[in-house]
PDB file of N, CA, C and O in Angstrom:
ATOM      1  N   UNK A   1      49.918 -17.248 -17.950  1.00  0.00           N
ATOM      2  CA  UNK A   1      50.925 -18.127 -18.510  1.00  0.00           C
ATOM      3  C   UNK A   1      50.217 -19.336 -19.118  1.00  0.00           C
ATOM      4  O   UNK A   1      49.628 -20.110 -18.363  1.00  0.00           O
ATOM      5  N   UNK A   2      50.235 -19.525 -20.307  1.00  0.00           N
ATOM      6  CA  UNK A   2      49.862 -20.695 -20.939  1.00  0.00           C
ATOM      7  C   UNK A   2      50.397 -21.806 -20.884  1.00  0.00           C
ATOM      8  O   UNK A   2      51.544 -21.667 -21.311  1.00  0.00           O
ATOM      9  N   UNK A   3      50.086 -23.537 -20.402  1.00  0.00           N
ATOM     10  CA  UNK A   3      50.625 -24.455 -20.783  1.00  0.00           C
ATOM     11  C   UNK A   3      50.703 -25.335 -21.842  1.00  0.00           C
ATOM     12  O   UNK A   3      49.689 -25.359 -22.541  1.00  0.00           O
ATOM     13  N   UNK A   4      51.931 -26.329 -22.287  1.00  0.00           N
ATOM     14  CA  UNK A   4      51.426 -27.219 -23.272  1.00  0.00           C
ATOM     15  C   UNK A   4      52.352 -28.014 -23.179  1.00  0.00           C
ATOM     16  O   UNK A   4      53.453 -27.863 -22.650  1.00  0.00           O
ATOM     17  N   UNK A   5      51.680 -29.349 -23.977  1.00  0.00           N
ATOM     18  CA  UNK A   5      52.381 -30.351 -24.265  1.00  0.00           C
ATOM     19  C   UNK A   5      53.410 -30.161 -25.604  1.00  0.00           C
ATOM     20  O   UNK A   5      53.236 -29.318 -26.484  1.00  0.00           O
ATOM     21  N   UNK A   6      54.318 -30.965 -25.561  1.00  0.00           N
ATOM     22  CA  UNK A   6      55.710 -30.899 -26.513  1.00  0.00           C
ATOM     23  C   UNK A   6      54.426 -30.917 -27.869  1.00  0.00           C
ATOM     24  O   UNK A   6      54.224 -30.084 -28.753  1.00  0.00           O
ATOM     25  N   UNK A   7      53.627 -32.406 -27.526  1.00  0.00           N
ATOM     26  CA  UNK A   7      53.102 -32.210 -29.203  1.00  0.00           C
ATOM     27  C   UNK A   7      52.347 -31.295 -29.543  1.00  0.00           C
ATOM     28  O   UNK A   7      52.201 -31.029 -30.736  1.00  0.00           O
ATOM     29  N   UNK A   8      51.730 -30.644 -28.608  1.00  0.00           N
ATOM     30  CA  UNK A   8      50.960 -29.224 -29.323  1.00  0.00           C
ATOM     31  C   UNK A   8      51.874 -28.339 -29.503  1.00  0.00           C
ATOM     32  O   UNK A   8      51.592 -27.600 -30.445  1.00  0.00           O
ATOM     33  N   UNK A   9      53.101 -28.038 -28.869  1.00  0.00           N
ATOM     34  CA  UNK A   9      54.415 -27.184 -29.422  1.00  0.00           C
ATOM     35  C   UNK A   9      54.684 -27.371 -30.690  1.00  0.00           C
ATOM     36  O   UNK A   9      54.815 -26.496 -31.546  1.00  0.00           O
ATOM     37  N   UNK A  10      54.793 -28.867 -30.857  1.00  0.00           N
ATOM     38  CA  UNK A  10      55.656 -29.512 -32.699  1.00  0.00           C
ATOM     39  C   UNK A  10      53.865 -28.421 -33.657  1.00  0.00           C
ATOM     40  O   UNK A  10      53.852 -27.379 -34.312  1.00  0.00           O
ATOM     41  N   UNK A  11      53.178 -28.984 -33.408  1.00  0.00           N
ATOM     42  CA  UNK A  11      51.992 -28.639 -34.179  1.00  0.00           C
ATOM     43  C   UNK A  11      51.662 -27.259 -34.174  1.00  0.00           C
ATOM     44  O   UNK A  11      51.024 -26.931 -35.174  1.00  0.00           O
ATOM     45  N   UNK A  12      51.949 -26.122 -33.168  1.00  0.00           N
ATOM     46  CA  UNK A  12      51.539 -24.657 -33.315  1.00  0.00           C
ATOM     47  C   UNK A  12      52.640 -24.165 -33.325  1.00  0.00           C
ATOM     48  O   UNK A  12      52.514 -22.945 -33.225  1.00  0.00           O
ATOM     49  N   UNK A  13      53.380 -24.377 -33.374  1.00  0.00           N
ATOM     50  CA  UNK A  13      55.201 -23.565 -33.170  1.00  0.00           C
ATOM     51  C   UNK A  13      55.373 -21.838 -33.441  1.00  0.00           C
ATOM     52  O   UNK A  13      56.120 -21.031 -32.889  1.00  0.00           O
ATOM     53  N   UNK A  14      54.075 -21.610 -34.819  1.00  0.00           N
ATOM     54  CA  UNK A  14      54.875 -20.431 -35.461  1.00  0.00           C
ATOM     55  C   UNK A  14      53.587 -19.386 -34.723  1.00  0.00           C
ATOM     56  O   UNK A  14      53.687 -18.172 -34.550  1.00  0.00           O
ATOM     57  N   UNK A  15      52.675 -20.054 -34.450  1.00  0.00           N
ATOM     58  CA  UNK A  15      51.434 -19.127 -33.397  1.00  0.00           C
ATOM     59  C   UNK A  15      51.694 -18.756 -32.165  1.00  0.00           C
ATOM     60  O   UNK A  15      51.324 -17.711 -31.631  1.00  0.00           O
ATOM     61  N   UNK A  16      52.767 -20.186 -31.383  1.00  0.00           N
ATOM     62  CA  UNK A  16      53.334 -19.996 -30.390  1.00  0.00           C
ATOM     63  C   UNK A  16      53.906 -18.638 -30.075  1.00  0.00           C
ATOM     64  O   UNK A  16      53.507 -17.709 -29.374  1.00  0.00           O
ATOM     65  N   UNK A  17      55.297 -18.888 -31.054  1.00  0.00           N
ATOM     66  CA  UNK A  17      55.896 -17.788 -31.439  1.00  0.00           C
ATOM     67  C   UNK A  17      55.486 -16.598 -31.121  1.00  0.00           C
ATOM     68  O   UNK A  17      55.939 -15.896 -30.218  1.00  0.00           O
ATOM     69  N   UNK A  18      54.559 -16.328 -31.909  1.00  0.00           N
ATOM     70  CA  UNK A  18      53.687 -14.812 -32.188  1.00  0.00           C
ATOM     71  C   UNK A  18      53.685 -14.629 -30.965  1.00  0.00           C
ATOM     72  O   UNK A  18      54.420 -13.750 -30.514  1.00  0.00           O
ATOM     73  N   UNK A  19      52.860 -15.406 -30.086  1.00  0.00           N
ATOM     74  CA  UNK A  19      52.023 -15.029 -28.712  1.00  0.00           C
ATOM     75  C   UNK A  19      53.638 -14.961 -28.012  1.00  0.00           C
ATOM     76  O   UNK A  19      53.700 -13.742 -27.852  1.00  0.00           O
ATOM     77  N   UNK A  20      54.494 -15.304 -27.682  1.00  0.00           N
ATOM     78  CA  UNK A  20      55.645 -15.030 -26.894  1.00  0.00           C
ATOM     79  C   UNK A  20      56.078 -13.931 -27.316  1.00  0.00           C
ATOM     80  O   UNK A  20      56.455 -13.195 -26.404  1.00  0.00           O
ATOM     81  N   UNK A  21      56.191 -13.465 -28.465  1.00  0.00           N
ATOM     82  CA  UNK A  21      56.893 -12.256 -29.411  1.00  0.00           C
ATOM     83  C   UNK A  21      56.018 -11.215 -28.431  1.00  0.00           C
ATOM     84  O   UNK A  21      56.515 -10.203 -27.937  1.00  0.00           O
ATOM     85  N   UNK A  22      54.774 -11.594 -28.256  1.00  0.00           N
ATOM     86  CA  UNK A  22      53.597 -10.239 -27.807  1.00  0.00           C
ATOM     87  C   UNK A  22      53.616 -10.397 -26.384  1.00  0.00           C
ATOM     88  O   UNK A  22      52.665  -9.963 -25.734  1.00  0.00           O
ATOM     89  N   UNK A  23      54.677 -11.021 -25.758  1.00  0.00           N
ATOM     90  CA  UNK A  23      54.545 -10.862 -23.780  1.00  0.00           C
ATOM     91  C   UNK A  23      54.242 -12.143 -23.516  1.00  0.00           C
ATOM     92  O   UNK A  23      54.811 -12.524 -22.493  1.00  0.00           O
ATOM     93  N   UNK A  24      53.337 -13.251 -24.210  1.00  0.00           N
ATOM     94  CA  UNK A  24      52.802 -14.407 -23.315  1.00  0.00           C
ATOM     95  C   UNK A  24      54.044 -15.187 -22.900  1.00  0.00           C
ATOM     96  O   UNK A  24      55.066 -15.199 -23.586  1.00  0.00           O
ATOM     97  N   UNK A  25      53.905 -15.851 -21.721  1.00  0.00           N
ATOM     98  CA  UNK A  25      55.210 -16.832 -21.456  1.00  0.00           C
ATOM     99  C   UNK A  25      54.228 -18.105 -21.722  1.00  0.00           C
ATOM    100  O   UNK A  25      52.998 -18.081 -21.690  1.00  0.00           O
ATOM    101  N   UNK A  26      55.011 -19.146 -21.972  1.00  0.00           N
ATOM    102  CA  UNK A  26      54.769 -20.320 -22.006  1.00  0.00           C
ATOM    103  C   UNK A  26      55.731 -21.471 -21.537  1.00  0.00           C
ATOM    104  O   UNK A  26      56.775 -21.984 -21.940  1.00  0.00           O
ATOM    105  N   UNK A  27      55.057 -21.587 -20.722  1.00  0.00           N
ATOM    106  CA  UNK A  27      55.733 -23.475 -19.773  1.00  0.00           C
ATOM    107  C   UNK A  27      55.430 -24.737 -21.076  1.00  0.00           C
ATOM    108  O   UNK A  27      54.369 -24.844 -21.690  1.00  0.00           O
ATOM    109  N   UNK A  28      56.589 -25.554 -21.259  1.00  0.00           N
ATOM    110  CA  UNK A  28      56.731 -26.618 -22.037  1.00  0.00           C
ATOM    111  C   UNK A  28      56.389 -27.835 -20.749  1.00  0.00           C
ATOM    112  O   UNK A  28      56.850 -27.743 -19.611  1.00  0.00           O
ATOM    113  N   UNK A  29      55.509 -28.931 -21.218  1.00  0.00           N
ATOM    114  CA  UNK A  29      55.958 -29.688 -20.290  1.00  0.00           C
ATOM    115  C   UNK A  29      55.224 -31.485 -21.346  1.00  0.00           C
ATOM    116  O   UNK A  29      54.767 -31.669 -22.474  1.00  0.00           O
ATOM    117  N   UNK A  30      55.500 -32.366 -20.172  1.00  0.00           N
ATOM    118  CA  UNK A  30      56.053 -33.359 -20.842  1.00  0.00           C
ATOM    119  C   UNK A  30      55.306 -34.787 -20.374  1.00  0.00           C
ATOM    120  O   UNK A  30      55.137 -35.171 -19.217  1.00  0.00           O
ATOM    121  N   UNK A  31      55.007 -35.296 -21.315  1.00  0.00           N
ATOM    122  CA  UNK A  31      54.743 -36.655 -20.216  1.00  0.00           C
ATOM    123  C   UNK A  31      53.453 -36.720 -19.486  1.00  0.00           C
ATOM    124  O   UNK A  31      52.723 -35.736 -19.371  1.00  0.00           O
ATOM    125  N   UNK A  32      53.054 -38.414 -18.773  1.00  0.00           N
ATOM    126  CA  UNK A  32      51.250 -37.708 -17.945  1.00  0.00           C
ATOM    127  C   UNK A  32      51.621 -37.282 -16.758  1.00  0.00           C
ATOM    128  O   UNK A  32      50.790 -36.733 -16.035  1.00  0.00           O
ATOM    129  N   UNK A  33      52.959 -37.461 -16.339  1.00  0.00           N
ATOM    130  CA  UNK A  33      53.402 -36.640 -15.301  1.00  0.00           C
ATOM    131  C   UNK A  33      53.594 -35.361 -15.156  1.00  0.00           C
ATOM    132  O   UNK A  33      53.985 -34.750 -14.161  1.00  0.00           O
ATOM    133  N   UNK A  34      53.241 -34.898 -16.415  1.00  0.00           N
ATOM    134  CA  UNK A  34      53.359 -32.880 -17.057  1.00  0.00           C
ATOM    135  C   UNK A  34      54.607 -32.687 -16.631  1.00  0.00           C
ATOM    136  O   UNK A  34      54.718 -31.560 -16.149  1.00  0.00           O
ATOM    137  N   UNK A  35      55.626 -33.327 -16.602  1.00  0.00           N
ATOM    138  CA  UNK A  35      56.979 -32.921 -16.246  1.00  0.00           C
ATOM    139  C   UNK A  35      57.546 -31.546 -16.685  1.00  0.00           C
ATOM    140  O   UNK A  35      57.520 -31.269 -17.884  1.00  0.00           O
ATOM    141  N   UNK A  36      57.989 -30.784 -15.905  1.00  0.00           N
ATOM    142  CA  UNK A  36      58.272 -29.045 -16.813  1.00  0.00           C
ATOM    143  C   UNK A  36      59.266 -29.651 -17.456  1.00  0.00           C
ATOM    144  O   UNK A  36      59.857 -30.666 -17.088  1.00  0.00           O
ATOM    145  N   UNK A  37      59.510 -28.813 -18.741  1.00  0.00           N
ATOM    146  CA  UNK A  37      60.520 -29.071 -19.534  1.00  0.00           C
ATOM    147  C   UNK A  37      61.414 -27.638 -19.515  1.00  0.00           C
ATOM    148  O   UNK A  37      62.535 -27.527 -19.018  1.00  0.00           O
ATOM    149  N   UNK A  38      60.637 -26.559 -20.184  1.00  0.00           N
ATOM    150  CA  UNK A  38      61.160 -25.620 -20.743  1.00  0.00           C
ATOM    151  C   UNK A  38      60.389 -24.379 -20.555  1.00  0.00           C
ATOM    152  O   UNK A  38      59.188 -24.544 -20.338  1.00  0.00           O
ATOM    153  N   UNK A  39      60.758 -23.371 -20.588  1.00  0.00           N
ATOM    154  CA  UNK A  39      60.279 -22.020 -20.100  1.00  0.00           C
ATOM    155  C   UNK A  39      60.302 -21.138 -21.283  1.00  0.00           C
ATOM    156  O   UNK A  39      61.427 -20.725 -21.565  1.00  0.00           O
ATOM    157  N   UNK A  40      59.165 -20.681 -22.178  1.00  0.00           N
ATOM    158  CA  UNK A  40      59.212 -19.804 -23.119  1.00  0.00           C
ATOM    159  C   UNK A  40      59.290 -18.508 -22.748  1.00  0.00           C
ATOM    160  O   UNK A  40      58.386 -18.215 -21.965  1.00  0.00           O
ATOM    161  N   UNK A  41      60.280 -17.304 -23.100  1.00  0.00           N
ATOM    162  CA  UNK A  41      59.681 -15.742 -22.313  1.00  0.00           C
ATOM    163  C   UNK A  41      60.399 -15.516 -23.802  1.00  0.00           C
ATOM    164  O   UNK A  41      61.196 -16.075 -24.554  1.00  0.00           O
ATOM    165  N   UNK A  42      59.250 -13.839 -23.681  1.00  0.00           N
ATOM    166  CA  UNK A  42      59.738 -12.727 -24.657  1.00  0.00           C
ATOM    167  C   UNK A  42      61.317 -12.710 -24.483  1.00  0.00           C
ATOM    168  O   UNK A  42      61.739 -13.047 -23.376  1.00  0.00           O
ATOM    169  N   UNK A  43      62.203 -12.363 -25.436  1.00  0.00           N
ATOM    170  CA  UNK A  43      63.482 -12.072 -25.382  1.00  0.00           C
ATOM    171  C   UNK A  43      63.924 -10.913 -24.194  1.00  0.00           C
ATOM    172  O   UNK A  43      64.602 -10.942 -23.167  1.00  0.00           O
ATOM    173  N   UNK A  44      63.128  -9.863 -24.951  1.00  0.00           N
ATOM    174  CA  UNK A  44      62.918  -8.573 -23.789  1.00  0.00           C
ATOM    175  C   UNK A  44      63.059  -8.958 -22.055  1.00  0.00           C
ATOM    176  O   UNK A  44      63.595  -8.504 -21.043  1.00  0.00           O
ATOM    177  N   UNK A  45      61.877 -10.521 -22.640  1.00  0.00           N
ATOM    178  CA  UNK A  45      61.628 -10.062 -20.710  1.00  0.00           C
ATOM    179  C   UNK A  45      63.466 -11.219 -20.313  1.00  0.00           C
ATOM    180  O   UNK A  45      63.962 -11.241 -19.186  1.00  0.00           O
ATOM    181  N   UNK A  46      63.948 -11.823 -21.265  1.00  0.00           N
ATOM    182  CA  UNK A  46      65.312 -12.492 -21.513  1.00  0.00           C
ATOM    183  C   UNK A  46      66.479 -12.026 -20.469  1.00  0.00           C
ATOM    184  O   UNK A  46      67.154 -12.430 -19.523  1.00  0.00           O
ATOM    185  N   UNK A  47      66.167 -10.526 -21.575  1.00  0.00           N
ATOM    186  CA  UNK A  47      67.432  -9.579 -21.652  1.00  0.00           C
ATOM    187  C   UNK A  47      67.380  -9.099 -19.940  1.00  0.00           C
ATOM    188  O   UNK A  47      68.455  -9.109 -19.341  1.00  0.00           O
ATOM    189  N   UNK A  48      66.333  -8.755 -19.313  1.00  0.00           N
ATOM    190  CA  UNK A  48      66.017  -7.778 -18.686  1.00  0.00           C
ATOM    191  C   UNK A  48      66.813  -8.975 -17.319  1.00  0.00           C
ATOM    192  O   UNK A  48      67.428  -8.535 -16.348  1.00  0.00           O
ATOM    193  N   UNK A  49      66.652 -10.047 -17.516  1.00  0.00           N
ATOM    194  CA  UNK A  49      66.596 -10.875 -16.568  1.00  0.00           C
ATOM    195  C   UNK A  49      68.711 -10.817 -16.381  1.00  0.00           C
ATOM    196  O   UNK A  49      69.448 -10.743 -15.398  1.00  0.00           O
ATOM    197  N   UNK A  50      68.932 -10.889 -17.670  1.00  0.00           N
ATOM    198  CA  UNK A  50      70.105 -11.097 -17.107  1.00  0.00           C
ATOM    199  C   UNK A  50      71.318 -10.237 -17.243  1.00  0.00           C
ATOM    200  O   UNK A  50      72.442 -10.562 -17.624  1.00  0.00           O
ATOM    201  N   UNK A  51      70.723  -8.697 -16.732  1.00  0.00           N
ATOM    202  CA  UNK A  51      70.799  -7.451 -16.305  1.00  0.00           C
ATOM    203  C   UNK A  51      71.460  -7.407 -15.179  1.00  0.00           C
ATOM    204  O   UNK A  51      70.778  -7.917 -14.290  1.00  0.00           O
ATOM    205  N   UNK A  52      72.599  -6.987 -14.758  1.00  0.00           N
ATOM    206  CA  UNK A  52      73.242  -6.755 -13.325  1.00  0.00           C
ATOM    207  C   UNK A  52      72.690  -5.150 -13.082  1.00  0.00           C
ATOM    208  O   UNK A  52      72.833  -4.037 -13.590  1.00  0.00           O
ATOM    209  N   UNK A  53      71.786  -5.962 -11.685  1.00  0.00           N
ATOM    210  CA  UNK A  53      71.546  -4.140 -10.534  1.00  0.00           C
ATOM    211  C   UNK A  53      72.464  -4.347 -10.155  1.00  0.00           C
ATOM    212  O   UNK A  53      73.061  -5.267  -9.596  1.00  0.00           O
ATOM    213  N   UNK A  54      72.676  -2.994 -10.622  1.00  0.00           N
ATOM    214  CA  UNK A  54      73.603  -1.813  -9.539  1.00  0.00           C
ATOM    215  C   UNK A  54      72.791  -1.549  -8.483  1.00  0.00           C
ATOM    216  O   UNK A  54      71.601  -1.246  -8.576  1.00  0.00           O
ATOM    217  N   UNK A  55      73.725  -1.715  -6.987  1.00  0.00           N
ATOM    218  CA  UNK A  55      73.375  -2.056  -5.941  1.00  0.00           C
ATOM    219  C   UNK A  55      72.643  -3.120  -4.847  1.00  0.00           C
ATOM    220  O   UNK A  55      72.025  -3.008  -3.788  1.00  0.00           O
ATOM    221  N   UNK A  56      73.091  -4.238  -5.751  1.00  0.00           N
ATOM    222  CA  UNK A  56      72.393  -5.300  -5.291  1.00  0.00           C
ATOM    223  C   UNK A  56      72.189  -5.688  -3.897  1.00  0.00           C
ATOM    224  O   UNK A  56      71.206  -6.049  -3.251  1.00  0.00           O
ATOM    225  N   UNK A  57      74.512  -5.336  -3.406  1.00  0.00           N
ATOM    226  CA  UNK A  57      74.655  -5.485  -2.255  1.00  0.00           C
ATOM    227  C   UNK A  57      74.619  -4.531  -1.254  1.00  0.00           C
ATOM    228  O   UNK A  57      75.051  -4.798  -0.132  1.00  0.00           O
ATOM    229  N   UNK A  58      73.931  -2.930  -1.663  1.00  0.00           N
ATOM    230  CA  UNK A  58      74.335  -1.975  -0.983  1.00  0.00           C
ATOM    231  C   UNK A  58      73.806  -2.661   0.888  1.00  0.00           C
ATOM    232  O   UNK A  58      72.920  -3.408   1.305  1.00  0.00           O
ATOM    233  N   UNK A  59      74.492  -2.186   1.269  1.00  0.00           N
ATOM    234  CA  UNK A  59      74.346  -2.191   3.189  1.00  0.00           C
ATOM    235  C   UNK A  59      73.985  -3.933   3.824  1.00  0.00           C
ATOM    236  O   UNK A  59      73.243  -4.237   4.757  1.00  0.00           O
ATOM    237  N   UNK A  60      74.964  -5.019   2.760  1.00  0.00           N
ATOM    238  CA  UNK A  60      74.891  -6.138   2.931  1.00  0.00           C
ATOM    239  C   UNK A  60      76.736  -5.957   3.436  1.00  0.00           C
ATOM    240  O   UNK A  60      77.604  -5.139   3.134  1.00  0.00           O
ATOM    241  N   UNK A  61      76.701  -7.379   4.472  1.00  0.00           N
ATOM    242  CA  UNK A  61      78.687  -7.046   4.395  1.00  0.00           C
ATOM    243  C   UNK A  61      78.632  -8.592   4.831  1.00  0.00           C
ATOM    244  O   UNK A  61      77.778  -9.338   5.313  1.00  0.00           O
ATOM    245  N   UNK A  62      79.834  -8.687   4.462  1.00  0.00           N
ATOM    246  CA  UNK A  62      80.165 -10.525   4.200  1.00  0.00           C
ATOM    247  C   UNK A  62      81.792 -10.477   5.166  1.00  0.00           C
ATOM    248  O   UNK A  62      82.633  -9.584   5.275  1.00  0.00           O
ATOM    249  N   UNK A  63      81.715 -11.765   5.699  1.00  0.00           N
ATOM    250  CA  UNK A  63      83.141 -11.690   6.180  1.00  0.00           C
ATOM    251  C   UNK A  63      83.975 -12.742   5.122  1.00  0.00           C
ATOM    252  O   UNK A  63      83.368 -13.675   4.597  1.00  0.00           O
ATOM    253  N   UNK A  64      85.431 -12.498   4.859  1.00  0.00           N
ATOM    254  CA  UNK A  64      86.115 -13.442   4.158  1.00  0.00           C
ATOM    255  C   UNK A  64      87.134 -13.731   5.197  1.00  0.00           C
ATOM    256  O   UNK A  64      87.475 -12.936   6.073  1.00  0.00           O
ATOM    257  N   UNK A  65      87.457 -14.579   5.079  1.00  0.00           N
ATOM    258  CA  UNK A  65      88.196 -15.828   6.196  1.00  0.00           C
ATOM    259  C   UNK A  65      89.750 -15.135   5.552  1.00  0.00           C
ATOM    260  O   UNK A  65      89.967 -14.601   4.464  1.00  0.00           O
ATOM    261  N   UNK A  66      90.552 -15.366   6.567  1.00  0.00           N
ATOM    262  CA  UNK A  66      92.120 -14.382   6.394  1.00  0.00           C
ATOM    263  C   UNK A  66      92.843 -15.962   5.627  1.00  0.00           C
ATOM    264  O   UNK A  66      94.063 -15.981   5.795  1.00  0.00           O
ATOM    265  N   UNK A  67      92.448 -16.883   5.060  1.00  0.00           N
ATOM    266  CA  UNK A  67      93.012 -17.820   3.973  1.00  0.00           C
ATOM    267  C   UNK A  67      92.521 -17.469   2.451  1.00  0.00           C
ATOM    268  O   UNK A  67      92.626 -18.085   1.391  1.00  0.00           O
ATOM    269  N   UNK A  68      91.964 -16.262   2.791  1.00  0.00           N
ATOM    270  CA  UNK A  68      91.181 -15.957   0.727  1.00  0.00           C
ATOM    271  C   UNK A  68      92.241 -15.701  -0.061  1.00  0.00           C
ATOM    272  O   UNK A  68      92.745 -14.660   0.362  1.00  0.00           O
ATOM    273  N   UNK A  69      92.738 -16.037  -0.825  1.00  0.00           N
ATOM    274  CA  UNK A  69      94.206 -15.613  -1.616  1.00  0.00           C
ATOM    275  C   UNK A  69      93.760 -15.541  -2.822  1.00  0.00           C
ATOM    276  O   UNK A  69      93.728 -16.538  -3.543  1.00  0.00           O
ATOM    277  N   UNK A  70      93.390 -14.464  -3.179  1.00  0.00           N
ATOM    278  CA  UNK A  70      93.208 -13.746  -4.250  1.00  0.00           C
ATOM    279  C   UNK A  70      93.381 -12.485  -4.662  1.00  0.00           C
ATOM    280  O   UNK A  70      92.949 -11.651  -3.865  1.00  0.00           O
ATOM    281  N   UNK A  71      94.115 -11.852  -6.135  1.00  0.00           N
ATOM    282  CA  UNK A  71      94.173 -10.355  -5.973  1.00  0.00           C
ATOM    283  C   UNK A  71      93.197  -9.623  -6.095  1.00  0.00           C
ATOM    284  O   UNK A  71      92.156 -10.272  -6.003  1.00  0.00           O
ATOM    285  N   UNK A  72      93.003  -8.281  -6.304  1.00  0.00           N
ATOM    286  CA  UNK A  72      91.776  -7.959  -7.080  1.00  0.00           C
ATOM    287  C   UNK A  72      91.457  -7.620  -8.311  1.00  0.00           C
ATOM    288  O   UNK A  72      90.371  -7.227  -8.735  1.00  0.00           O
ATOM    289  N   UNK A  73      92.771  -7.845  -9.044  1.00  0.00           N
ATOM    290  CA  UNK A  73      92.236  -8.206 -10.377  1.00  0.00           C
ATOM    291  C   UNK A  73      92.217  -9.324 -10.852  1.00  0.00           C
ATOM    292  O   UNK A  73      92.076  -9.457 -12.067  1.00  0.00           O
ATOM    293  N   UNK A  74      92.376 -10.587  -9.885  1.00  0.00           N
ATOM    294  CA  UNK A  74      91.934 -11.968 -10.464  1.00  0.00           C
ATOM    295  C   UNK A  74      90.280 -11.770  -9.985  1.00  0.00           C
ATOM    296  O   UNK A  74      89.445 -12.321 -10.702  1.00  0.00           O
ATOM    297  N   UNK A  75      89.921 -11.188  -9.086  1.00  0.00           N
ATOM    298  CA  UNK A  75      88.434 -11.351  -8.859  1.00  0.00           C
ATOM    299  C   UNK A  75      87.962 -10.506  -9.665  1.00  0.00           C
ATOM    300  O   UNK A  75      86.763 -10.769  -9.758  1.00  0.00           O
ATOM    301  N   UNK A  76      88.282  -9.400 -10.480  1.00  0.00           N
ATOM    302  CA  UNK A  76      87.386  -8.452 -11.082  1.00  0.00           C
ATOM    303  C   UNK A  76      87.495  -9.478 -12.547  1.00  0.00           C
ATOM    304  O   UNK A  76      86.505  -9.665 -13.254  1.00  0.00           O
ATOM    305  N   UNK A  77      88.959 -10.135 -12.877  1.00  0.00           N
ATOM    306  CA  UNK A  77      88.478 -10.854 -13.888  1.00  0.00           C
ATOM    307  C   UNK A  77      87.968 -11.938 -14.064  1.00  0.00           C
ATOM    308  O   UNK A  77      88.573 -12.732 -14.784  1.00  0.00           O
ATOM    309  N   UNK A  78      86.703 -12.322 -13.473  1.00  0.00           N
ATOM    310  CA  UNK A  78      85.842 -13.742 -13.000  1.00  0.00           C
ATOM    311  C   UNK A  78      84.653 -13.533 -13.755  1.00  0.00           C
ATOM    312  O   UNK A  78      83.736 -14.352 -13.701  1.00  0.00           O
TER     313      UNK A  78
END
């Protein structure tokens, strides 16, 4: 994972680019405190992230308190 400052971002932007396009991630950060700013990822690795597994909860069980008042198609439409 490569780091950088905002002003080497303003100044390489379209090289940046490239190298994220090809897998590299890149951390933005900020300040002499290197404050994180921002998180560069491939789109791909984007998409992949905000992917629902199927079976996330298999053989997990939750109790709901007998005050839950909801139907189940107000929860399926959430």
């Amino acid at each position: 994972m490569k780091t950088l400052q905002i002003e080497e971002l303003k100044s390489q932007l379209l090289e940046i680019l490239t190298e994220v396009k090809a897998g590299e991630e890149v951390l933005i950060i900020s300040g002499k405190f290197r404050e994180n700013i921002a998180m560069l990822i491939p789109y791909t690795k984007y998409k992949k992230r905000k992917s629902i597994k199927l079976g996330l909860l298999k053989d997990k069980t939750m109790k709901i308190h007998n005050d839950f008042k909801m139907t189940t198609e107000e929860l399926i439409s959430l």
